[in-house]
C-alpha positions in Angstrom: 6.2 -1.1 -17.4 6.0 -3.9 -14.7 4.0 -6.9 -15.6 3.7 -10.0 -13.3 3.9 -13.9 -14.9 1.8 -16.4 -13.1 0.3 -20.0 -14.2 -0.8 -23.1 -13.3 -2.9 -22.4 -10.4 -4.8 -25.0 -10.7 -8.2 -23.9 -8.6 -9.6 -26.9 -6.5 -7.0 -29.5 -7.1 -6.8 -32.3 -4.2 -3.8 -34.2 -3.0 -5.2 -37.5 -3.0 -8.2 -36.7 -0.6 -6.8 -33.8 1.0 -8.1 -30.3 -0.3 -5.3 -28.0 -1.1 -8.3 -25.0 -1.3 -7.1 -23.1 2.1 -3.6 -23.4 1.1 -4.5 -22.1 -2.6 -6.1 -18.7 -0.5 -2.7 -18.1 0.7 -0.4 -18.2 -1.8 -3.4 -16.3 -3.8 -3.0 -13.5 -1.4 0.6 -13.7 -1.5 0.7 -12.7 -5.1 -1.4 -10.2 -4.7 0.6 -8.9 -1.9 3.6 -9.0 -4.5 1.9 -7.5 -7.6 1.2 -4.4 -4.9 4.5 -4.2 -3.3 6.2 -4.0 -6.9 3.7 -1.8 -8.2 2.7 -4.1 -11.3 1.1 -2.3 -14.2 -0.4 -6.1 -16.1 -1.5 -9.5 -14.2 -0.6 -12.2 -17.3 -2.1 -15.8 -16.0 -0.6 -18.5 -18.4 -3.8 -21.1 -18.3 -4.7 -24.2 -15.9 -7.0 -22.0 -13.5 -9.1 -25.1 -12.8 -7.9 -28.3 -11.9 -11.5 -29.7 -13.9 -13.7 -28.9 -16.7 -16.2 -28.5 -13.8 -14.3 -26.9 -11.4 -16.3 -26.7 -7.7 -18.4 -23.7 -6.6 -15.5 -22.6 -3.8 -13.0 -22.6 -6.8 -15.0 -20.4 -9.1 -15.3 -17.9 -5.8 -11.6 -18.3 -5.5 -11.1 -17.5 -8.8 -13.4 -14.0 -8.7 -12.6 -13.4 -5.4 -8.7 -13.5 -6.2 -9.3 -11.2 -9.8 -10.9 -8.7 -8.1 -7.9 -8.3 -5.7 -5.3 -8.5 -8.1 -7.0 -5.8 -10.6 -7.6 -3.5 -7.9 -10.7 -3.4 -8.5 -10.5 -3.3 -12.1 -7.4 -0.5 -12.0 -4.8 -3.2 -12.9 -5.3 -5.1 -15.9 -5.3 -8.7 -16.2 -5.0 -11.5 -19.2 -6.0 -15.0 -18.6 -6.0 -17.9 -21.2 -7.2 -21.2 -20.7 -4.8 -24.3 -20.5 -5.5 -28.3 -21.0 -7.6 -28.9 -17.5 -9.9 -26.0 -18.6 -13.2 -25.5 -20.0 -13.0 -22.9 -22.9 -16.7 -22.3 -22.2 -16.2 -21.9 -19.1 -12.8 -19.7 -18.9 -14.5 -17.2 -21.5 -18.6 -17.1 -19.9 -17.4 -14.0 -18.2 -15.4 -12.3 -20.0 -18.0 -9.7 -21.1 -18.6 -8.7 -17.8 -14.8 -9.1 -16.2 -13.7 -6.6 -19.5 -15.4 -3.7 -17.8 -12.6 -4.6 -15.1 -9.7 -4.6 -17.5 -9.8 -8.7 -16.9 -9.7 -10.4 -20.5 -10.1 -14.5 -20.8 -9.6 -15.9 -23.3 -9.6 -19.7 -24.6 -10.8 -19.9 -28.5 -8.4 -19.1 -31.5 -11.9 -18.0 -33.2 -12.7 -15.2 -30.4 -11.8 -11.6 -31.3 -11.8 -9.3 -28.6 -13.9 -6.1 -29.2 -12.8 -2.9 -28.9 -13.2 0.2 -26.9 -12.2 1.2 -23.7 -13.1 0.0 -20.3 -14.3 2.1 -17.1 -10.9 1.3 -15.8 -9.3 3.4 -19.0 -7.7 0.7 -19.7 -8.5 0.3 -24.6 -8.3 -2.5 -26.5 -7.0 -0.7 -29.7 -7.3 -3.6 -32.2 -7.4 -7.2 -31.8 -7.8 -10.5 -34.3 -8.1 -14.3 -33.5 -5.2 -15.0 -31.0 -3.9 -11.6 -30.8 -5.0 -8.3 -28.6 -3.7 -4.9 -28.4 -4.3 -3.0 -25.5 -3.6 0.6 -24.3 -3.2 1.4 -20.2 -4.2 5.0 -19.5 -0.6 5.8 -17.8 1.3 4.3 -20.7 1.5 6.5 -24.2 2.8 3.3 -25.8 0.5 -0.1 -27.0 0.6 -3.3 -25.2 0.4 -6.5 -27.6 0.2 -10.1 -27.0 -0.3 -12.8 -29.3 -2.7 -14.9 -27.6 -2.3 -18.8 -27.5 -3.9 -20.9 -25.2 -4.2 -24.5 -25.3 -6.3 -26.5 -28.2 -6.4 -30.0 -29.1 -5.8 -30.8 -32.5 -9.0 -30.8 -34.2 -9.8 -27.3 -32.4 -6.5 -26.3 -34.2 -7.3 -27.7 -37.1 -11.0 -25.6 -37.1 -9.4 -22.4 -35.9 -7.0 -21.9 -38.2 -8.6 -22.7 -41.2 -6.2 -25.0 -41.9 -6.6 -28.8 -43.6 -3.1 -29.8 -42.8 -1.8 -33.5 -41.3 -1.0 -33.7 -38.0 2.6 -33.7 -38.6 2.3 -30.2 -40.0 0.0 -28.9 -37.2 3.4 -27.2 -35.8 4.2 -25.4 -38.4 1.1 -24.0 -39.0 1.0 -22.5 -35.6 4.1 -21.1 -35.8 3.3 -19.6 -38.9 0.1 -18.0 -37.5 2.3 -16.5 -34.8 4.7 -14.8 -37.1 1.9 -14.0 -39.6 0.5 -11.6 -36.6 3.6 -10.3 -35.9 4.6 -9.4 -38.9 1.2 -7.2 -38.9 0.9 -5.8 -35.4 4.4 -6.1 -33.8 7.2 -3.4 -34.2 9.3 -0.8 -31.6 6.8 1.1 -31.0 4.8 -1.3 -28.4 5.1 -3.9 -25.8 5.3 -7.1 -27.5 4.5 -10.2 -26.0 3.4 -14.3 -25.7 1.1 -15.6 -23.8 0.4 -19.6 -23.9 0.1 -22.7 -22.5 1.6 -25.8 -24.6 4.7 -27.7 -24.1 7.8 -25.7 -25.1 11.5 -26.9 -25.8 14.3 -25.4 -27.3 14.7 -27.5 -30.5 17.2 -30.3 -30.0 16.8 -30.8 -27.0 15.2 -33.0 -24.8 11.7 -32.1 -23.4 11.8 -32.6 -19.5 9.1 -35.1 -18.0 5.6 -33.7 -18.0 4.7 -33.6 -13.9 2.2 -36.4 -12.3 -0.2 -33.6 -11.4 -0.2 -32.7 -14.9 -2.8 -34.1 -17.2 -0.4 -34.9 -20.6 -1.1 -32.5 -23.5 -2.3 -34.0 -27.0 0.8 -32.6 -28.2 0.3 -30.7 -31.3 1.2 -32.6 -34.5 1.9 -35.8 -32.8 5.1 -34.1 -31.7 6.1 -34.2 -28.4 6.7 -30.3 -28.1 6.3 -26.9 -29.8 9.7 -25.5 -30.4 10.9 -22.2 -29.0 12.4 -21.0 -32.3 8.1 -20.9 -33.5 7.9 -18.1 -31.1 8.2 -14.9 -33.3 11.9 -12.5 -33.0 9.5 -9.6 -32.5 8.2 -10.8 -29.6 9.9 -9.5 -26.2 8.8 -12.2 -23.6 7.1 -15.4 -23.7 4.7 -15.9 -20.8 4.1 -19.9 -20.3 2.4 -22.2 -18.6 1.7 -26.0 -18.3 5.0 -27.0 -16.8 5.2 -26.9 -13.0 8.6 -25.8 -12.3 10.1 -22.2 -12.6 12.6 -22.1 -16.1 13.2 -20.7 -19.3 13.3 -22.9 -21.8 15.2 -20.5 -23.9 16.4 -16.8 -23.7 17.5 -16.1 -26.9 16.3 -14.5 -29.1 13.2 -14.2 -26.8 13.0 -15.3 -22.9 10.4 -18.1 -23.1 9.8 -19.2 -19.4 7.4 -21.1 -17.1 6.4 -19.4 -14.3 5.2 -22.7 -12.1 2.8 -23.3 -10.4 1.8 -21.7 -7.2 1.7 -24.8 -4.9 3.4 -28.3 -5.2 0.4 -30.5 -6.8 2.4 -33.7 -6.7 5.4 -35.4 -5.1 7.3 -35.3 -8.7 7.5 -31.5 -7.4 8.9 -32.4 -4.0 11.5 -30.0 -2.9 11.0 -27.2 -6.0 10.7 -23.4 -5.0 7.2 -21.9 -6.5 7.8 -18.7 -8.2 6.0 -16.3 -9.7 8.0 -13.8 -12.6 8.3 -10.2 -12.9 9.0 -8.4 -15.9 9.8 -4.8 -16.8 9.8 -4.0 -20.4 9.8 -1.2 -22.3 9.0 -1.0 -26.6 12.4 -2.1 -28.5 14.4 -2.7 -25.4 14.9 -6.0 -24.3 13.0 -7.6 -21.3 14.0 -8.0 -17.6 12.7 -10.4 -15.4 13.3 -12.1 -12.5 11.8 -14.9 -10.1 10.2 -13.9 -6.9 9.8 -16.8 -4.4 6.0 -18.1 -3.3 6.3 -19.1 0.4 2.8 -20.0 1.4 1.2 -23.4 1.3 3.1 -26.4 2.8 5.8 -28.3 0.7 5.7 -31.5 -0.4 8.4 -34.0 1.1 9.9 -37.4 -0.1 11.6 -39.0 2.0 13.0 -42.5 3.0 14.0 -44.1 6.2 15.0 -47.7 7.7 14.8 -46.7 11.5 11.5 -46.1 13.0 13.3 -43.5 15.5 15.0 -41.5 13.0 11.5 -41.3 10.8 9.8 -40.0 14.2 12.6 -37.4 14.4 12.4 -35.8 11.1 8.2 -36.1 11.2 8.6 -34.3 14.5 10.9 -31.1 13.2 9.1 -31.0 10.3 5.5 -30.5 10.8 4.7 -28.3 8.0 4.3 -30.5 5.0 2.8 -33.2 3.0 5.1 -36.3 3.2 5.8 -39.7 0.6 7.4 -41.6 3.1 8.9 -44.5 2.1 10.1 -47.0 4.9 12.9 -49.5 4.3 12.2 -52.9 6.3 13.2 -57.0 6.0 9.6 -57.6 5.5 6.5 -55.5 5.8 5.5 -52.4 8.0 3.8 -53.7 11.1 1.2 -52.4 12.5 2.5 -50.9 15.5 5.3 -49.2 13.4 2.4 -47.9 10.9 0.6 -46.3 14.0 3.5 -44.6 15.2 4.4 -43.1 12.0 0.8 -42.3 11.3 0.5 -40.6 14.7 3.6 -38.6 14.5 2.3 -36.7 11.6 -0.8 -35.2 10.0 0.5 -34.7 6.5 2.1 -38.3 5.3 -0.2 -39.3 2.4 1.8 -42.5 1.0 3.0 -44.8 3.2 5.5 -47.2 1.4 7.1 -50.7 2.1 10.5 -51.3 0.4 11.9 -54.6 0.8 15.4 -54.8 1.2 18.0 -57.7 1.8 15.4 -60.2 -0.6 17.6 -63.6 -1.2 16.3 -63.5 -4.9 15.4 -60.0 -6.6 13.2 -60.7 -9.4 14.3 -57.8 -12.7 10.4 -56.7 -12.2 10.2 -56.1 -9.0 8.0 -53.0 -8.2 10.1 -49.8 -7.0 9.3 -46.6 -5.6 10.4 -44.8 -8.7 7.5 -47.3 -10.7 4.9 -45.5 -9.1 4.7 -42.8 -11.6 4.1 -45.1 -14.3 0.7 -45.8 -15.6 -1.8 -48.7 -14.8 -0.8 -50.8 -17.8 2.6 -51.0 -16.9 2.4 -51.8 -13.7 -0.5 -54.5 -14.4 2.5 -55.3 -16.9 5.1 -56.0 -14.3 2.8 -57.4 -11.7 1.8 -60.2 -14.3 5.4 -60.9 -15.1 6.5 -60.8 -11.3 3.6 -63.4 -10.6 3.5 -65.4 -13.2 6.8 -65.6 -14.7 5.7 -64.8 -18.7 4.1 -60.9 -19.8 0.1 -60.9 -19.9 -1.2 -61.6 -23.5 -2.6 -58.9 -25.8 -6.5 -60.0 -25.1 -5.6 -59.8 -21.0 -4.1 -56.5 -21.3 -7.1 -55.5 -23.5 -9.8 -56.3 -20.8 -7.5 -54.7 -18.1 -7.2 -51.3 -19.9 -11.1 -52.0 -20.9 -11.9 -52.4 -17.2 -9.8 -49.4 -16.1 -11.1 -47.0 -18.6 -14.5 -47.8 -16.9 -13.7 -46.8 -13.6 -11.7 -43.8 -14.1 -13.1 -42.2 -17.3 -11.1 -39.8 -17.3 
């Protein structure tokens, strides 16, 4: 069977104050335009649908609009989970009414699917808390996938019945996972892994979380799940959370991130969007490869010292969203801001760097120290213009004062 991996899209999400929303139709219809052409049998969507908790009117229609494409009309079925930017409530209100489509969301570890079969043909044969076993009418073999999308720790802790310190949160998890493999997963069925959480392979070290990406509580106070919790049984690990295409691991089980649809911040600048086919069969090994998104316009970061040579790449490339950074003795002037500003619809940071400076302070503020957060870089201001680091009860009001204006 053929199933198609997809994550991350992140409905509604802004660059800045630009709406990525028309750009987010696109690529939508582009991967329903490629779960047709490769005749896929199963949609799997690896959490972050929403950008919010309250995600806007025109992304919920996205959303429906987009499910009811990709299903065919309820002939192909689909499994969506909920990742760290979504509402549980609000991934799951309709789920009793998108299961008569074969479209299953799911966000608690506490929900158990019912059973039964849907108009579509399509059965859930048995299911438990984070697990679902499903039957498609032109398959004589079961599809199962142990179910995990993304809790915080106290959720976890509730869910699993579990009374455990955070340090052993991991475990537990991992545990749960074999416990339902062990009951519902042998060679005679698909078997498969669907979450969103921050995977590694164990030793090594977990690749920055992207600026777009609202940091997970990781689980345990660890700063990743390990690949080796994933169960042996399992035959592919659908993922989501990280932006760019990878596996994480392949052995003994291919554990990859699909990405995300579009680039959501300039940390992604220059990555290819992907979503991942897979053809499996029971007790074989899984296939899979990357199939390129093309839609949307890339994001661009890019620096330049010569105001012609900025108006000549602007010019031949009119079909992204630009960080631009401009190298000058002093400070952009105006008439140089205009220019650039003019030659380009999509340049959302504009950015001074200073160069030949007789004295170069250590803390001088970087490009790169952008994508630190506010405390740091009230931290390095203080120190640039003052000469000492701010005292405890200063950095208290600061992250006090910021806390209030961005709640989130």
């Amino acid at each position: 069977m053929k199933l198609l991996h997809t994550a991350d899209w992140h409905l509604g999400k802004r660059l800045q104050d630009v709406s990525r929303l028309e750009e987010q139709k696109e690529v939508l219809e582009e991967i329903v335009a490629i779960a047709e052409s490769h005749e896929v049998d199963m949609v799997l969507l690896a959490g972050d649908v929403f950008d919010t908790f309250n995600p806007s009117h025109e992304a919920v229609e996205l959303l429906y609009k987009t499910l009811r494409k990709l299903s065919k009309n309820g002939q192909r079925p689909i499994v969506v989970i909920s990742g760290n930017h979504d509402s549980t409530q609000f991934i799951e209100a309709p789920d009793p009414l998108a299961r008569e489509m074969g479209i299953f969301f799911y966000s608690r570890y506490d929900t158990v699917i019912p059973t039964g079969k849907s108009e579509n043909g399509t059965e859930v044969l048995s299911s438990d808390p984070g697990f679902v076993s499903l039957k498609l009418p032109q398959y004589d073999f079961p599809i199962r996938i142990i179910l995990a999308p993304y809790a915080n720790e106290l959720l976890l802790r509730t869910y699993l019945g579990e009374e455990n310190r955070e340090s052993e949160l991991r475990t537990v998890l991992g545990a749960r996972w074999r416990e339902l493999a062990r009951h519902h997963c042998d060679d005679s069925g698909v078997n498969l892994f669907l979450g969103h959480f921050f995977f590694v392979k164990e030793g090594e070290t977990p690749e920055p979380e992207p600026e777009s990406e609202r940091p997970i509580l990781h689980v345990g106070g660890t700063q990743a799940l390990h690949t080796s919790q994933i169960p042996n049984q399992i035959q592919y690990a659908a993922l989501g959370h990280l932006h760019r295409y990878h596996a994480c691991s392949t052995l003994p089980v291919p554990a990859v991130y699909a990405s995300s649809p579009l680039a959501y911040s300039f940390s992604e600048a220059g990555q290819q969007k992907q979503v991942v086919l897979i053809e499996v069969n029971p007790g074989k090994p899984a296939r899979y490869e990357a199939i390129p998104l093309y839609q949307g316009r890339r994001l661009e970061r890019k620096t330049f010292d010569k105001l012609t040579t900025a108006l000549e790449w602007l010019e031949a490339n009119p079909h992204c969203f630009v960080e631009l950074t401009y190298e000058t003795d002093h400070s952009i002037d105006a008439e140089t801001r205009r220019s650039l500003m003019k030659a380009h619809d999509g340049i959302i940071n504009l950015i001074p760097q200073i160069k030949n400076r007789e004295t170069e302070s250590d803390h001088q503020l970087q490009v790169r120290d952008l994508e630190k957060d506010m405390p740091s870089l009230f931290n390095m201001y203080y120190q640039s213009e003052k000469g000492q680091p701010p005292n405890k009860e200063l950095v208290a009001v600061f992250k006090e004062v910021i806390a209030q204006v961005d709640p989130s």
